[in-house]
C-alpha positions as CSV (number, residue, x, y, z in Angstrom):
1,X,0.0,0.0,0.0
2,X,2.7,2.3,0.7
3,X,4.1,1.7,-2.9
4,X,1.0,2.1,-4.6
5,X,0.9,5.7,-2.6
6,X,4.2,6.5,-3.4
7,X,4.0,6.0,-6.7
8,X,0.2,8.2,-6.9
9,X,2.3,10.6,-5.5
10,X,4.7,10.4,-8.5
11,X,2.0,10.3,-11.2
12,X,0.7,13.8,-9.2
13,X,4.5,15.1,-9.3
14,X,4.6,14.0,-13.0
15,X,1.2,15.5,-13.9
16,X,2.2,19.4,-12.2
17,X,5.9,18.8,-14.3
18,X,4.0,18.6,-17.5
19,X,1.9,20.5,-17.1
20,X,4.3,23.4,-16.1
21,X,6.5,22.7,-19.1
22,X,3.8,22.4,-21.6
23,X,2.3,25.8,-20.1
24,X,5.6,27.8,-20.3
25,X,6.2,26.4,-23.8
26,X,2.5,27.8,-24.8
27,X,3.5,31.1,-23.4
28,X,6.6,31.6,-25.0
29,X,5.1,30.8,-28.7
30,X,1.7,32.5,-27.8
31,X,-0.1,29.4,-28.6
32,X,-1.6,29.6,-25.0
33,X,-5.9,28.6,-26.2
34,X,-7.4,25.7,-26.8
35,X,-8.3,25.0,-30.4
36,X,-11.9,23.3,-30.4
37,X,-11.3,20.2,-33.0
38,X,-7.9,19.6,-31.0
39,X,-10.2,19.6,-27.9
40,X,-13.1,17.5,-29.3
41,X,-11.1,15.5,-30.9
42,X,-8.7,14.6,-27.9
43,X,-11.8,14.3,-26.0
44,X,-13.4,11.6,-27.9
45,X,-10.3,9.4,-28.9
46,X,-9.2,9.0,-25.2
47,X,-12.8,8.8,-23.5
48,X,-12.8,5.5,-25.8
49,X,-9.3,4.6,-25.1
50,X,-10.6,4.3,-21.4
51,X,-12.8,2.1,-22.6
52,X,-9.9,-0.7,-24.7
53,X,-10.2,1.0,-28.3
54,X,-6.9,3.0,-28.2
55,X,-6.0,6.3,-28.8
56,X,-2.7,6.3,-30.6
57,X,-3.5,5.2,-34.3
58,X,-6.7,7.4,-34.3
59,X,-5.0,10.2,-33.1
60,X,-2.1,9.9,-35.4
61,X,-5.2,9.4,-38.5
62,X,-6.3,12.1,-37.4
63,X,-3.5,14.4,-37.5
64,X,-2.0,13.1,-40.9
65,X,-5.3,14.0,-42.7
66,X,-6.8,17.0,-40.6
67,X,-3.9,18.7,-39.4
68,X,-1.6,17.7,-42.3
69,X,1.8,18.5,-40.4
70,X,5.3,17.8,-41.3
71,X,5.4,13.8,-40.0
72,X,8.4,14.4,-38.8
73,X,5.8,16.0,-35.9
74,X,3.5,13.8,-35.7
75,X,5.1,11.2,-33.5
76,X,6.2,14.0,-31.5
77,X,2.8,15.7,-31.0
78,X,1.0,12.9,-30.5
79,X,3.2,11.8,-27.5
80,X,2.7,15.3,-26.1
81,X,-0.8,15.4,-26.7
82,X,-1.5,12.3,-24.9
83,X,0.7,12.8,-22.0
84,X,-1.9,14.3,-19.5
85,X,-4.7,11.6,-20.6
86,X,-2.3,9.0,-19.8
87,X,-1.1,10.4,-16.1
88,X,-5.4,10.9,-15.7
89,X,-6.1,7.1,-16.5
90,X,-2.8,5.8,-14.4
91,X,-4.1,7.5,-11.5
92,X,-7.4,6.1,-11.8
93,X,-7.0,2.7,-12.5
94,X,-4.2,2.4,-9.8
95,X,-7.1,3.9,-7.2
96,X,-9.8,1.3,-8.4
97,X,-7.4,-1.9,-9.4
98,X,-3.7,-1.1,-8.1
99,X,-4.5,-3.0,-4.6
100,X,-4.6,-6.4,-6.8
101,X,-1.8,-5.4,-9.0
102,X,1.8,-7.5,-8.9
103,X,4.0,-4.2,-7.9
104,X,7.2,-6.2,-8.9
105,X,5.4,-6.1,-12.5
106,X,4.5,-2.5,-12.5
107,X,7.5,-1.1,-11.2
108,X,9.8,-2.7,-13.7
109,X,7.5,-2.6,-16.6
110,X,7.4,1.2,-16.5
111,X,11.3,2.1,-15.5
112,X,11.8,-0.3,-18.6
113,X,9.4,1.6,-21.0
114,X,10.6,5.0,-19.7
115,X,14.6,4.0,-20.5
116,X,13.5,2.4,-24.0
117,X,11.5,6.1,-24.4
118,X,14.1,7.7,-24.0
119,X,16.7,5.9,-25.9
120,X,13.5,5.9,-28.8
121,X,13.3,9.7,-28.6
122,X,16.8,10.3,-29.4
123,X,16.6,7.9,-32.5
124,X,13.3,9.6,-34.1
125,X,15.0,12.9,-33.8
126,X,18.0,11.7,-36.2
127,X,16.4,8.8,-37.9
128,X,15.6,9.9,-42.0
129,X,11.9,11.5,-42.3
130,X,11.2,8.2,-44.6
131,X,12.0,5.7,-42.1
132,X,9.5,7.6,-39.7
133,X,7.1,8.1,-42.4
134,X,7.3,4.0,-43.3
135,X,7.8,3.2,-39.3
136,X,4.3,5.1,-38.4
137,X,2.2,3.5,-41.6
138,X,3.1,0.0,-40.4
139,X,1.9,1.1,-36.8
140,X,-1.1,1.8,-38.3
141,X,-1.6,-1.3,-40.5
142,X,-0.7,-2.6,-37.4
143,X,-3.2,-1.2,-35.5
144,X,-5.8,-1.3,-38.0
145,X,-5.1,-5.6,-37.8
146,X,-5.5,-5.4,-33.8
147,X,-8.4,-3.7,-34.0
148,X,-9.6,-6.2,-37.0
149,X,-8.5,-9.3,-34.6
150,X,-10.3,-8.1,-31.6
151,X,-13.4,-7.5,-33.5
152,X,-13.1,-10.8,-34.6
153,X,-12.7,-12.3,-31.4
154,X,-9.2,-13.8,-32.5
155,X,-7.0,-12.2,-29.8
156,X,-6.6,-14.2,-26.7
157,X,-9.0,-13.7,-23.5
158,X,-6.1,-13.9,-20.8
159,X,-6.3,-15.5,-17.7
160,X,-7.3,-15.1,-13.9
161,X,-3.3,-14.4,-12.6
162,X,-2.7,-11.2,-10.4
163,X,1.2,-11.9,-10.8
164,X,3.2,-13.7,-13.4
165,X,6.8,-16.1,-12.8
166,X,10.0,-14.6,-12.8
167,X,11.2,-15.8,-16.4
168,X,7.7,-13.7,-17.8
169,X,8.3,-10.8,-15.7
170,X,11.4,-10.3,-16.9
171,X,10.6,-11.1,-20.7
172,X,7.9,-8.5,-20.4
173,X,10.1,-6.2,-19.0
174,X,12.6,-6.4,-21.8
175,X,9.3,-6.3,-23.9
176,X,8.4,-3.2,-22.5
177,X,11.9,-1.3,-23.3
178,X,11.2,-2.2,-27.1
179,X,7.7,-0.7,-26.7
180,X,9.1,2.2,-25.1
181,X,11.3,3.0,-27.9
182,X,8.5,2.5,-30.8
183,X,6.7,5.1,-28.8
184,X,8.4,7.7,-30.1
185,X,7.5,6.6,-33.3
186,X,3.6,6.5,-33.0
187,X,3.2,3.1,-31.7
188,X,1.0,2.6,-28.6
189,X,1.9,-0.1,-26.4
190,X,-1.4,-0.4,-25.3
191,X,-2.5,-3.2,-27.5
192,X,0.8,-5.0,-27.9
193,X,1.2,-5.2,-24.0
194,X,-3.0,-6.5,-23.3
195,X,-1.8,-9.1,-26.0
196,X,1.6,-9.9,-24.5
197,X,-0.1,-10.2,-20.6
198,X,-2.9,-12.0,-21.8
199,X,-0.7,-15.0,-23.1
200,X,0.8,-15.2,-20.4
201,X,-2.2,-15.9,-18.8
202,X,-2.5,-12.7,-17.1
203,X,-6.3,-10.8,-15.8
204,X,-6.8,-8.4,-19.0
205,X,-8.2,-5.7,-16.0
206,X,-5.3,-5.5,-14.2
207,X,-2.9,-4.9,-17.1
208,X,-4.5,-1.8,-17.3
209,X,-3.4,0.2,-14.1
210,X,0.2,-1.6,-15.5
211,X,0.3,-0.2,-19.0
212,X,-1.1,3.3,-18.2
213,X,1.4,3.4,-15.1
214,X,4.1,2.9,-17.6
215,X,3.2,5.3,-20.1
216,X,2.3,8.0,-17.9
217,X,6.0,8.0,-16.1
218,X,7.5,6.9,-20.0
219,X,5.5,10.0,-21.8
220,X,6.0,13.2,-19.7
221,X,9.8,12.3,-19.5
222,X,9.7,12.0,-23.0
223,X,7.2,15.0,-23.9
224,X,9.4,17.5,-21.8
225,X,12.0,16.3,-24.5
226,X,9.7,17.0,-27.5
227,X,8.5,20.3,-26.8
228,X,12.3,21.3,-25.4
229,X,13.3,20.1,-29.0
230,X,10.5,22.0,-30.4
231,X,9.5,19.0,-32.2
232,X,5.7,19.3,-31.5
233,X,2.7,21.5,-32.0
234,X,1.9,22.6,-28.5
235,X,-1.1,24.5,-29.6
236,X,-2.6,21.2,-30.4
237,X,-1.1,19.4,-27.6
238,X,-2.7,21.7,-24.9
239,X,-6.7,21.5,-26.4
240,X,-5.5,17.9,-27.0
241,X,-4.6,17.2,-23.4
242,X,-7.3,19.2,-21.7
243,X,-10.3,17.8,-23.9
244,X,-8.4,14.7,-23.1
245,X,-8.3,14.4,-19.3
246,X,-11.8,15.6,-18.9
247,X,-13.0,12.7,-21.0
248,X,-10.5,10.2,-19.6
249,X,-12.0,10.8,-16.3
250,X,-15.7,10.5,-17.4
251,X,-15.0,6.9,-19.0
252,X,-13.5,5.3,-15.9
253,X,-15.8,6.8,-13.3
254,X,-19.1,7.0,-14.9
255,X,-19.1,4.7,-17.9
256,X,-18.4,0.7,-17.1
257,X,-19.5,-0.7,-20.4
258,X,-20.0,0.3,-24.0
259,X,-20.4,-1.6,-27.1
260,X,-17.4,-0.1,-29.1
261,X,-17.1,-2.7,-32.4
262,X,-18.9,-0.9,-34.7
263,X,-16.4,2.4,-33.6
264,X,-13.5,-0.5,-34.2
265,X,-14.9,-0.7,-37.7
266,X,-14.9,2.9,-38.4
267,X,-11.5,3.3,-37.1
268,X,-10.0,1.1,-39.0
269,X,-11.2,2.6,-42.2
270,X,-9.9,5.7,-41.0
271,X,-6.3,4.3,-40.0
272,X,-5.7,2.4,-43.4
273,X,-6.2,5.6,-45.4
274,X,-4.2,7.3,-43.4
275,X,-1.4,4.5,-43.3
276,X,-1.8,4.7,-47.2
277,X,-1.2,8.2,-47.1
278,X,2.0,7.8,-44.8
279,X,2.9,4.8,-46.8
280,X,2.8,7.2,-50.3
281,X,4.8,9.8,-48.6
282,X,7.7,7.5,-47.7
283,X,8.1,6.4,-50.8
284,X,7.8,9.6,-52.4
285,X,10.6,10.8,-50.0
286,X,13.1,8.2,-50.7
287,X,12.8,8.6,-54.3
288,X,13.5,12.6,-53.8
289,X,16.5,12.2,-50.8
290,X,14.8,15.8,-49.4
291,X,11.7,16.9,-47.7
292,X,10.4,19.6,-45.9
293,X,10.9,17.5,-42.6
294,X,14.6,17.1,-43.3
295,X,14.8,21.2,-43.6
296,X,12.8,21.1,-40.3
297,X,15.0,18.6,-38.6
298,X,18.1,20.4,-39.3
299,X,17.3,23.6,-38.4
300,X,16.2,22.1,-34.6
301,X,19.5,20.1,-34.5
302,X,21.3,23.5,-35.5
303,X,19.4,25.5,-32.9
304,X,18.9,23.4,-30.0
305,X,20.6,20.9,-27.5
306,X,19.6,18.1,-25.3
C-alpha cells in the first residue's frame, strides 16, 4: 500500500511537471488557447481509449489527414498530446485496481518503458523522415489488424493471474523497453502489451493500471524532450490534453461498459487511409533524398541541444 501511494504521488508530481512545461512552452510561442477540433477530438479518442479501443492510431489518423503536419511532428505531437490523458487514467485505474496489481510487474514494466522512451526519442529525432514516415504507416496497419483481430474475437482472453513467474516478468520487461522505444514513433503499447499479458495468462483488468502506469511516467519524461526540441505543436497538444483528461475521467468513473465494435470498424477505415497516405509519402521521400521535414529537422538540430 505504501508503494502504490508512493507511486500516486509520483504520477501527481509527474502531472504538475508537465503540465508546467507544456504551459511555459505555450506562453513563449503564444499558442496559450485551446483550439476546439484539437479539444473535441482529444476528447473523444481517449474517452474510448478508457474504454480498450486506443487512442494512438486514431490520433495519429487524425492528425496526418486534418492537421496535415510535417510527420516528422507527428510522432512527436502525439506523445505530447496524450501525456496528460495517460497520467489521468494511471491514477485512476491504480485507485480502483492497483491493490490487486503485482508491484514487482508495475514497477519494472514502466522504469523499462521510460529507459526504452528515451533511448527511442533520441533515434526519431536523427532517424531519415522516410524511415519515420514507413515506421508510423506500419503502426497503423498494425493497429488497424488489432483492431480487425479483436473485433473478430481472435485475440486471446487472458487469464485469472494477479502476478506472473519470474522468467515472464522479466521477458515483459525487456518487452516493454522495445515498446518504449516504438513510442516515439507513434506506436501505442497499449495493444501490444494487453496481448503480451494476456498470453501469459495474465487478468486483461489488471494490465491496465500496469500499461497506463508505464506510459504516464514513459511520456511526460519523454514530452518535456519534444517540446524542449521543439519537435511538437503545442497548440494542439494543450486542447489535445485538456479535452483529453476531462473525457478520460468521465469513462472510468461513470461509464463501465460500451459496445465499441462498430467504432472498431470505423477506425480502422480511417487508419488504413491514413497508413496509405503515410505509406505514399515515404516512398515519395526516398525517391526525392529531401523533404520539408529534413529542412525542419536540421534547423532544430542546428538551434537546440539536449
Amino acid at each position: 500500500m505504501a508503494l502504490l501511494t508512493l507511486i500516486l504521488v509520483l504520477l501527481a508530481m509527474a502531472a504538475a511537471r508537465y503540465a508546467i512545461v507544456l504551459v511555459r512552452s505555450a506562453l513563449a510561442q503564444g499558442a496559450l488557447r485551446l483550439g476546439l477540433e484539437a479539444t473535441a477530438v482529444g476528447a473523444v479518442v481517449n474517452f474510448f481509449d478508457t474504454l480498450g479501443i486506443g487512442s494512438f492510431a486514431p490520433t495519429m489518423a487524425w492528425l496526418k489527414i486534418r492537421v496535415r503536419m510535417p510527420d516528422r511532428r507527428i510522432p512527436c505531437t502525439l506523445i505530447v498530446a496524450c501525456t496528460l490523458p495517460t497520467i489521468v487514467q494511471a491514477g485512476i485505474f491504480l485507485v480502483l485496481l492497483g491493490v490487486h496489481v503485482d508491484t514487482l510487474l508495475l514497477v519494472g514494466y514502466s522504469i523499462a518503458l521510460l529507459l526504452g522512451g528515451l533511448f527511442g526519442s533520441r533515434v526519431v529525432r536523427w532517424a531519415p523522415i522516410w524511415i519515420v514516415q514507413g515506421v508510423v504507416a506500419a503502426a497503423l496497419l498494425i493497429a488497424a489488424a488489432l483492431y480487425a483481430a479483436s473485433n473478430l474475437h481472435l485475440l486471446p482472453a487472458g487469464g485469472l493471474a494477479a502476478s506472473l513467474p519470474i522468467p515472464l516478468v522479466i521477458a515483459a520487461v525487456a518487452a516493454s523497453f522495445v515498446m518504449g522505444v516504438l513510442l516515439n514513433f507513434g506506436i501505442g503499447h497499449y495493444a501490444p502489451s494487453l496481448l503480451m499479458f494476456s498470453l501469459m495468462g495474465m487478468d486483461p483488468r489488471l494490465v491496465f493500471p500496469i500499461m497506463a502506469t508505464g506510459g504516464a511516467l514513459a511520456a511526460t519524461v519523454i514530452s518535456a524532450r519534444h517540446i524542449k526540441q521543439g519537435l511538437a505543436d503545442i497548440r494542439i497538444a494543450l486542447g489535445f490534453a485538456v479535452g483529453g483528461a476531462v473525457a478520460v475521467a468521465i469513462a472510468a468513473l461513470i461509464v463501465k461498459n460500451l459496445p465499441v465494435e462498430l467504432l472498431r470498424w470505423l477506425v480502422i477505415v480511417v487508419v488504413v487511409y491514413a497508413a496509405t497516405v503515410m505509406l505514399r509519402d515515404a516512398l515519395a521521400t526516398l525517391r526525392s533524398g529531401t523533404s520539408d521535414d529534413d529542412v525542419l529537422a536540421l534547423a532544430v538540430a542546428e538551434g537546440l541541444t539536449d
